[in-house]
N, C-alpha and C positions, 0 to 999 in steps of 0.2 A: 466375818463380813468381807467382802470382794464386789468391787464398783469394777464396772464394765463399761467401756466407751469405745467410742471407734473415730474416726475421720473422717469416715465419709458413710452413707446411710447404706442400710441393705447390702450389710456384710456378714450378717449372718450371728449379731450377737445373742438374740435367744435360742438360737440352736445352739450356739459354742453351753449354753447355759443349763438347758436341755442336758445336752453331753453331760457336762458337770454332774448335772443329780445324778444322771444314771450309773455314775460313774462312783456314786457315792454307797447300791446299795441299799434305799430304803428301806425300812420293817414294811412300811404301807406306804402304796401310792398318796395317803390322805396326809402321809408327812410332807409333800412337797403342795405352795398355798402360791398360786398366783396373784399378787397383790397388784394391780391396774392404780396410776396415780395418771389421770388424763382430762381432767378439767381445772380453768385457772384457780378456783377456789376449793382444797383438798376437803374433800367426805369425809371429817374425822370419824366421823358415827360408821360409814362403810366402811373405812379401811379398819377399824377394830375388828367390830362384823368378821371379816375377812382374815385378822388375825386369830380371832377363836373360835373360828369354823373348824378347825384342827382340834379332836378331842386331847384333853390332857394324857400328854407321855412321859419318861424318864428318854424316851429314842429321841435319834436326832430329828430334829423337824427343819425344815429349809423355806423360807420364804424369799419369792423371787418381786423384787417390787422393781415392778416396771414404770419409769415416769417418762411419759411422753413428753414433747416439743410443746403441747397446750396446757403444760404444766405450768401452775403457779408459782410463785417466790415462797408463799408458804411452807412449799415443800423441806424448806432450810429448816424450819420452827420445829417441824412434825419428825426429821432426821435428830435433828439436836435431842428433841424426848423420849427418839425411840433410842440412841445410842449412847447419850450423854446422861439424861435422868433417868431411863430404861424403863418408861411406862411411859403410856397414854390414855386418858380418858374420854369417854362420849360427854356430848352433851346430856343424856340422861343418866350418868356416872359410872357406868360399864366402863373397865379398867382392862390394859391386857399390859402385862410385864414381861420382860426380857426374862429367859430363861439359861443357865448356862447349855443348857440340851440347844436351844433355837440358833438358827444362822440367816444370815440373811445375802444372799446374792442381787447386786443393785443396778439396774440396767439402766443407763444416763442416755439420753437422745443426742442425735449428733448435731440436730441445726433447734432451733426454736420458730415456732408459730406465729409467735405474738409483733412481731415487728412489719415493719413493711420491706425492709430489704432483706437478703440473704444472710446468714450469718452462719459463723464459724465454731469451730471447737470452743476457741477462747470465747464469744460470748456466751455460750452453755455453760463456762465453767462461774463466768461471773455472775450469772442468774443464779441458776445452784452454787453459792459460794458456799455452803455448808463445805460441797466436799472439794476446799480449796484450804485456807491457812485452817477453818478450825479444826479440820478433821486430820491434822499432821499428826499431833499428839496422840492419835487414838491409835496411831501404829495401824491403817487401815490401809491392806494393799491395794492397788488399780491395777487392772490387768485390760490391756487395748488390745480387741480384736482386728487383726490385718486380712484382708482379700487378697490372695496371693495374684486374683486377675487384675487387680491394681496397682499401679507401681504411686506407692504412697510410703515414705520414710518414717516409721515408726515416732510418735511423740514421746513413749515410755518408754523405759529399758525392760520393763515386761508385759509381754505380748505374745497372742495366739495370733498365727498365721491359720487363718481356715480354709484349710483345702476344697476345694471342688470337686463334691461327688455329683458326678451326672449321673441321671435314669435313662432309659429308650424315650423318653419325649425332648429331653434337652438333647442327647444325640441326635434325633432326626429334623432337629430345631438347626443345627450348626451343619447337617449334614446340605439342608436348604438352603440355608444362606449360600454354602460353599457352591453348591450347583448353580444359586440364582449369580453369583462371583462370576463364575466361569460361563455363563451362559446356557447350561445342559437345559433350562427349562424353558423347552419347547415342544409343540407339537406338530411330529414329524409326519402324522396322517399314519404310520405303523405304531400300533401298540407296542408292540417289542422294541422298539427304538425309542420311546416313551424314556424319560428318566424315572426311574425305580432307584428309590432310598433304598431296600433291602440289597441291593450292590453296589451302592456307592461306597466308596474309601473311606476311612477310616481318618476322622480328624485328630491330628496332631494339638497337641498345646501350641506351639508356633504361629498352627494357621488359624488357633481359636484367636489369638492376640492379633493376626492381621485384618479378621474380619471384622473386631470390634473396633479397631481402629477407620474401620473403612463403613459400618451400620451402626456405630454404637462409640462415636469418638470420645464421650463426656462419660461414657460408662467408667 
């Protein structure tokens, strides 16, 4: 098992996660299981469902259980049974058990929903307290995902900085800004004098950090 958190949201922790499986080689795509935990009161009957939608293997199997910000305190109860007593049951008694084949990648949300004000890492970690004092003992690593376009000082000693691959939409997203920056977007009554993306320069890291500074200060 590996708990995943970050600092600040939409840094890219189910892609680093993603990464992960692919990286692991599955037999079958059907060994990696999406598990969704995103309403205050946890689906025990779904998320079983969801654990033995996976047919029985001796291979590894990997469940990604994703707990949103509208997640409930349950969630502590439903961790504690899946790691600590390593079953769970339905209400009409369908059982799914820990296997030593199974793993599980845990993706933690960076703010919480259910308040009226903003919150932090730390109240995320005291909502989910499971994975706070009781989960020391289970020798259960965290690994915090960092945005390298963020200057945010790591809370763990281990952590993924994730890079920044742009496509041709995000270049010609940075390539706009930089033009609407400098003022090239205009129309000069000549087409050919027109600003055309397809010739404009080539953005630097530098100038990607001064734009966001100057369109996107909070990013």
């Amino acid at each position: 098992m590996i708990v995943f958190f970050s600092q600040r949201s939409c840094v890219g922790k189910s892609y680093v996660i993603s990464q992960k499986v692919k990286s692991l080689n599955l037999k079958s795509s059907d060994h990696f299981v999406h598990v969704p935990i995103n309403t205050p009161v946890v689906d025990i009957d779904f998320i079983v469902d969801r654990f033995l939608s996976v047919p029985l293997s001796n291979d590894l199997i990997v469940f990604h259980i994703n707990i949103s910000s509208q997640a409930g305190k349950d969630v502590n109860t439903l961790m504690f049974q899946l790691l600590v007593l390593r079953y769970i049951t339905t209400s009409k008694g369908r059982s799914f058990r820990v296997r030593k084949n199974h793993a599980f990648l845990v993706e933690l949300p960076t703010q919480l929903c259910n308040t009226h004000k903003t919150t932090q890492l730390k109240e995320v970690f005291d909502w989910f307290y499971f994975f706070g004092e009781q989960i020391r003992g289970l020798n259960v690593p965290f690994l915090e995902i960092v945005d390298e376009m963020r200057v945010v000082r790591p809370r763990d000693e281990h952590f993924i900085n994730n890079r920044l691959e742009l496509t041709k939409k995000e270049f010609f997203v940075w390539q706009y800004l930089d033009a609407l920056d400098k003022g090239l977007l205009k129309t000069t009554g000549n087409a050919k004098d027109n600003w055309n993306y397809a010739k404009h320069q080539d953005i630097t890291k530098p100038r990607m950090d001064e734009l966001i500074q100057t369109y996107s200060p909070r990013g």
